[in-house]
C-alpha positions in Angstrom: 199.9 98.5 93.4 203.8 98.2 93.0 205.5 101.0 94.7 209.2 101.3 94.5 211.1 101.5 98.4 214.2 102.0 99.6 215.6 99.1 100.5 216.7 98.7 104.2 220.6 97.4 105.0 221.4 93.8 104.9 221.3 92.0 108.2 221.6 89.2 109.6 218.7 87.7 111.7 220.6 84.8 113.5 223.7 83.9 115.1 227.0 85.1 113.4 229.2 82.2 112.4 231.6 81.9 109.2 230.4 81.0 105.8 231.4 77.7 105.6 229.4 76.4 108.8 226.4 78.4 108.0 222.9 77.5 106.0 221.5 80.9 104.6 218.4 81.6 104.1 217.5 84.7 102.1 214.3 87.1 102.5 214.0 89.6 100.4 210.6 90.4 101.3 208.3 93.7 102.8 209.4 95.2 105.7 207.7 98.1 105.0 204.7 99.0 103.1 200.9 97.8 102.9 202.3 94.2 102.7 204.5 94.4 105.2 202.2 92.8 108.1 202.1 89.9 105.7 205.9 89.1 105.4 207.4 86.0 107.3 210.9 87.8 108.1 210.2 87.7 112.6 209.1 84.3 112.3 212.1 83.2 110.3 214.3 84.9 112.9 213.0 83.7 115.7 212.9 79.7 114.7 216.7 80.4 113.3 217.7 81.2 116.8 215.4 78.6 118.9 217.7 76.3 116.6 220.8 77.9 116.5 220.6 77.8 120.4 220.3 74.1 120.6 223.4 73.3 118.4 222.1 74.2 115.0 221.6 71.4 112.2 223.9 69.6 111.6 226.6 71.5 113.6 226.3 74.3 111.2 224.1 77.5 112.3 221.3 78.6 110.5 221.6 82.3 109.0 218.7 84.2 107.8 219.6 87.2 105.7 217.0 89.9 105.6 216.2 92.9 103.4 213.7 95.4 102.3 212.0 94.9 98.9 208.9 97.2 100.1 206.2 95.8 97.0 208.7 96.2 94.6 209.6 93.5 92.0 212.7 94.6 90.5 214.0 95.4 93.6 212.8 91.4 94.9 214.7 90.7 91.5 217.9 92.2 92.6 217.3 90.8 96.6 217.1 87.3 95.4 220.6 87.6 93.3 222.4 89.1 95.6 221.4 86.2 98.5 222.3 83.7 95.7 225.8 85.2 95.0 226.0 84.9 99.0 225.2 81.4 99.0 221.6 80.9 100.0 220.1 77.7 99.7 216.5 79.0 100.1 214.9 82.0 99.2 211.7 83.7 99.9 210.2 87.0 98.3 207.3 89.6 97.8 204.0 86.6 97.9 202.5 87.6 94.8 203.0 85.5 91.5 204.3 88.6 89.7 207.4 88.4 91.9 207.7 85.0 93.2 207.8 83.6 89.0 210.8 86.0 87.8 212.6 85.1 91.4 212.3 81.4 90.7 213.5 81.8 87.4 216.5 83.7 88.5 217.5 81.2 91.4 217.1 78.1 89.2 220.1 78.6 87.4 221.8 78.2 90.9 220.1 75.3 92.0 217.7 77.2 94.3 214.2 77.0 95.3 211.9 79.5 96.7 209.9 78.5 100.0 206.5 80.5 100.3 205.3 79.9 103.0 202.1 82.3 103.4 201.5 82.2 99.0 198.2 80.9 98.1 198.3 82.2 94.6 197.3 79.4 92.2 199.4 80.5 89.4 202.2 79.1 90.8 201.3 76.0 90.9 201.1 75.7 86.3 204.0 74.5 85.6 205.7 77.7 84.7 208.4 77.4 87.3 209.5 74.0 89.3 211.7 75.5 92.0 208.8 76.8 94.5 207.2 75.4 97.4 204.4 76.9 99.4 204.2 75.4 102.7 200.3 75.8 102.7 196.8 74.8 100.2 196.0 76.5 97.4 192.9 79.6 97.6 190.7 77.2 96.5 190.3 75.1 99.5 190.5 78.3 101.6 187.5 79.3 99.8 185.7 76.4 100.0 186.4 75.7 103.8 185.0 79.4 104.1 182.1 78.7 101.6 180.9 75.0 103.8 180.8 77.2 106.5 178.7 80.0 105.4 176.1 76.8 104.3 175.8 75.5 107.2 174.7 78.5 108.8 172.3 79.2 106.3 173.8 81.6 104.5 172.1 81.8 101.1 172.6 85.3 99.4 176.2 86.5 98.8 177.7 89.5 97.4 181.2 89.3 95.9 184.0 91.8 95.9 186.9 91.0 93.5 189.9 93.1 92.5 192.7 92.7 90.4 195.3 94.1 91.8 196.3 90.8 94.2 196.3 88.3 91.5 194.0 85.3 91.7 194.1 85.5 95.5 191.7 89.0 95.7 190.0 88.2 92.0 189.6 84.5 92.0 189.1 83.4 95.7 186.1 85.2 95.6 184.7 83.6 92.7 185.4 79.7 94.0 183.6 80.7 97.3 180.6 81.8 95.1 180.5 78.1 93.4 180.8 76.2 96.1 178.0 78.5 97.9 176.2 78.1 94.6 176.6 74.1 94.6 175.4 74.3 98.1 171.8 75.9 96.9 172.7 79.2 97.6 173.1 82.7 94.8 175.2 85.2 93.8 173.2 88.1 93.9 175.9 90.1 92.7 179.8 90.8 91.8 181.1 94.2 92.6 184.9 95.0 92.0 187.0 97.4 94.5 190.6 98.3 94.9 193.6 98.1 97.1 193.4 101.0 99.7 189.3 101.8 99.5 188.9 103.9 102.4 185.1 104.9 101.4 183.0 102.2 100.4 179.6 104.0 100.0 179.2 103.2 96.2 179.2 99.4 96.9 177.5 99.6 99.6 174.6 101.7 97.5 174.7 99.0 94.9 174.1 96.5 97.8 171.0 98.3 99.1 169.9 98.6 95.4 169.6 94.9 94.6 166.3 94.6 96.5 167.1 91.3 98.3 168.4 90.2 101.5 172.1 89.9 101.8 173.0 87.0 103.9 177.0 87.4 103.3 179.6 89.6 102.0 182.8 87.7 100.8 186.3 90.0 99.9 189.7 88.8 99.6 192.0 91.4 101.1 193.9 93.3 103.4 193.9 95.4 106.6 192.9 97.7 106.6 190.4 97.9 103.8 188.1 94.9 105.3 188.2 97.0 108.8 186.6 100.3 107.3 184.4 97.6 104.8 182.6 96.0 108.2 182.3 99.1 110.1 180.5 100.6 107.0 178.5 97.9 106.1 177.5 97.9 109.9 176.6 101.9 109.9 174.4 101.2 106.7 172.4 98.5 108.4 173.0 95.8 106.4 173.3 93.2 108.9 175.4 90.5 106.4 178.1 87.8 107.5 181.8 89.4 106.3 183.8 86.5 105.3 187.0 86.3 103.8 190.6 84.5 103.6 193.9 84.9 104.8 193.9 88.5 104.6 191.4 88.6 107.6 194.3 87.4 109.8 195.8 90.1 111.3 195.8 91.1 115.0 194.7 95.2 113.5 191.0 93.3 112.8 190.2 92.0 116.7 191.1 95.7 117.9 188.4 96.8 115.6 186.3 95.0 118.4 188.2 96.3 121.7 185.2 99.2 122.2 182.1 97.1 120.7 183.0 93.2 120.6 179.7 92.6 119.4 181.3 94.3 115.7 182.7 91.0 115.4 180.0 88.5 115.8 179.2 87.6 111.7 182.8 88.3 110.7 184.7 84.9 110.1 187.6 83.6 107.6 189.3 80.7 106.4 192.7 81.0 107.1 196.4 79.4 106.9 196.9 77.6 110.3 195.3 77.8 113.4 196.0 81.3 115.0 193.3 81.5 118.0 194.3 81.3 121.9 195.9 78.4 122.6 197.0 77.6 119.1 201.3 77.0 118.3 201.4 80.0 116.5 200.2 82.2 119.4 202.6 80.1 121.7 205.3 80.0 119.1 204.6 84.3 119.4 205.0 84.8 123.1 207.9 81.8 123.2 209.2 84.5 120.9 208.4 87.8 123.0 210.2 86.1 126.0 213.7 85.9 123.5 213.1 89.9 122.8 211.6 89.5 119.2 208.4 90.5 118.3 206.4 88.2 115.7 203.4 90.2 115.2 200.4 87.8 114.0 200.1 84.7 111.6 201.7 85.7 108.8 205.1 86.8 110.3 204.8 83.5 112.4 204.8 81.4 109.0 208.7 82.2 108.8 209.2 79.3 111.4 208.1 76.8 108.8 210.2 77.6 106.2 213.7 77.6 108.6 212.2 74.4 110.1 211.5 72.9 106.7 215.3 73.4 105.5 216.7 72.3 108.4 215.0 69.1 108.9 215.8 68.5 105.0 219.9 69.5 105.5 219.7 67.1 108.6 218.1 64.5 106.8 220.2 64.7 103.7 223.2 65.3 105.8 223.9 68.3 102.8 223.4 71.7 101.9 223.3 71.9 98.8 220.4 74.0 97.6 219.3 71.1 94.6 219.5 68.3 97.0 217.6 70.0 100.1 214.7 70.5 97.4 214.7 67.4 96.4 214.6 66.4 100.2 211.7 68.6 101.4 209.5 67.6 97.8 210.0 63.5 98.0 209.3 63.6 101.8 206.4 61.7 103.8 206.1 64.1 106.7 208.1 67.4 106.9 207.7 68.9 110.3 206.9 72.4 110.8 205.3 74.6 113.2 201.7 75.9 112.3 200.7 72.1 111.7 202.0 69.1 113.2 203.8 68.2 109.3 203.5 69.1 105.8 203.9 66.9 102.8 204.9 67.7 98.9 205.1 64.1 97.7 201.6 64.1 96.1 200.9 67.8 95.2 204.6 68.6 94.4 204.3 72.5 95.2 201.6 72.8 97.8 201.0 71.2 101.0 197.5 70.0 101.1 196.6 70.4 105.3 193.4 71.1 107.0 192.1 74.6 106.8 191.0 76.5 109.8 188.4 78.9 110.2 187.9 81.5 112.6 185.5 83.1 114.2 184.4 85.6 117.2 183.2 85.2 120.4 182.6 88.2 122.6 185.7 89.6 120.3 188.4 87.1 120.7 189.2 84.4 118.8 187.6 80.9 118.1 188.2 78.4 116.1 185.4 77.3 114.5 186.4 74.0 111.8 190.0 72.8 110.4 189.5 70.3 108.1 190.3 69.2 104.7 187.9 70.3 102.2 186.7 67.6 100.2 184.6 69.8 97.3 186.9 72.4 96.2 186.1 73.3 92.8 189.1 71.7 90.4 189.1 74.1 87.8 192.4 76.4 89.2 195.2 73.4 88.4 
């Protein structure tokens, strides 16, 4: 599901200042496109400024470079060397491992890391490339923080959907939610495969109604706004199942599927990357946002913040920029802090922070936040 786009102008996201008192960042990531809600380039901004506006780091300003790759990789390719002959210290790219390995292994011969901060992918984390950092857990523990759930509502009979096209995070996650619901005494009744961009899913939904048996859940890792026309069908055919999912559930387009019947809602929940209900950071980190004039649609634009925060704190505590050493910092570090959690770590899992997991729910269509905790049974098989 790679399609070629134009890519956008160069800009600059943050406060002008000359080259030499300036610590770039470089996104070459989707600003347009199906992936594009799912891009951290408005939360990058908007943390680059918030800092730049109290001093910078360091006395030096923090510069986020920005530019369309659509859900391109060669283009990504060519993004991430032209921030690196500019000088970047960090880079961040198209979240899929098919992009993010060959942009590793480009900015390793200059020292560079990438910082993921929304990848979940566990093929990153295989030893193929040792310049990458994602700031949250593996799918694993998403699935099995989504999985303890479903158990403990009694949720017994599931029904998985798995694709290829997103990599281990749309054909894997599935599968390690099934285990652990499995492990828990529950059954896959079956596995049904879809793809990106299913706008009619009556021939699942046949095969559903054809298994003879009660489905207490359907479980899909994907994207907006697939899962929206997935509930609302599934709902229209009667079959009155949980919808449960992953990361891709978190996007503000899924509560306005509620605004007309809230009730829509009420057995959708997901396991997710931070906290994103009410009174979480991120929705306050959002409207702290709005009030400077920049709009940071949802979670996943918010995660930006964490990677400018993560590089500054480790150019302040290493009092350097170079790219090598700032890596070094943010990997052999106690407590990084960031904003979706309170701090991140790398010292023990290397390339992953290991946090607490949040799941969300519905109430009367808005957001709740149902558990955020540490999964202590993911299944080990993925590293």
């Amino acid at each position: 599901m790679r399609t070629a786009l134009t890519a956008l102008a160069c800009v600059s996201l943050a406060a002008p200042a000359l080259a030499e008192d300036t610590i770039k960042i470089g996104l070459g990531v989707p600003m347009t496109g199906d992936y594009a809600p799912y891009a951290e380039w408005q939360g990058a901004r908007c943390m680059a400024e918030m800092i730049n506006a109290e001093g910078g780091v360091n006395g030096m300003m923090i510069e986020v470079l920005t530019q369309d790759s659509g859900a391109d990789t060669q283009t990504a390719i060519s993004l991430a060397q032209k921030f690196l002959d500019e000088g970047a210290v960090m880079l961040g790219t198209i979240p899929f491992s098919d992009t993010m390995i060959p942009v590793a292994q480009v900015a390793q011969g200059y020292g560079v890391s990438i910082f993921q901060p929304q990848s979940t992918q566990v093929e990153m984390h295989a030893g193929i490339v040792n310049n990458f950092f994602t700031g949250v857990s593996p799918d694993p523990f998403t699935a099995t923080a989504a999985a303890n759930h479903a158990l403990s509502l009694g949720v017994r009979n599931v029904v998985l959907m798995t694709s290829d096209e997103g990599g281990s995070w749309s054909a894997r996650t599935p599968l390690w939610f099934g285990d652990v619901v499995e492990e828990g005494g529950g059954k896959v009744l079956a596995k049904m495969n879809f793809s990106f961009g299913t706008s009619d899913w009556s021939p699942q939904i046949a095969e559903m109604k054809a298994l003879g048996e009660d489905i207490d859940a359907v479980y899909i890792s994907s994207i907006m706004p697939d899962i929206a026309v997935l509930i609302r069908q599934l709902n229209s055919a009667g079959i009155d199942a949980y919808v449960v999912g992953s990361d891709g559930f978190d996007d503000p387009s899924l509560d306005a599927i509620g605004s007309d019947d809230p009730s829509i809602l009420d057995k959708v929940f997901f396991a997710t990357l931070a906290p994103s209900h009410a009174d979480s950071a991120v929705v306050k980190f959002m409207n702290d946002c709005s009030a400077m004039g920049i709009d940071v649609p949802g979670l996943f634009p918010s995660t930006g913040a964490d990677t400018v925060k993560a590089v500054a704190w480790a150019v302040e505590q290493s009092g350097s920029t170079d790219p090598a050493m700032i890596a070094e910092t943010i990997r052999n570090a106690d407590s990084i802090p960031v904003l979706t959690v309170d701090s991140i770590s790398f010292k023990e899992t290397r390339t992953y922070a290991q946090r607490t997991i949040p799941v969300i729910g519905y109430e009367g269509g808005e957001r709740v936040l149902i558990s955020n905790e540490i999964p202590t049974n993911t299944p080990m098989d993925w590293n």
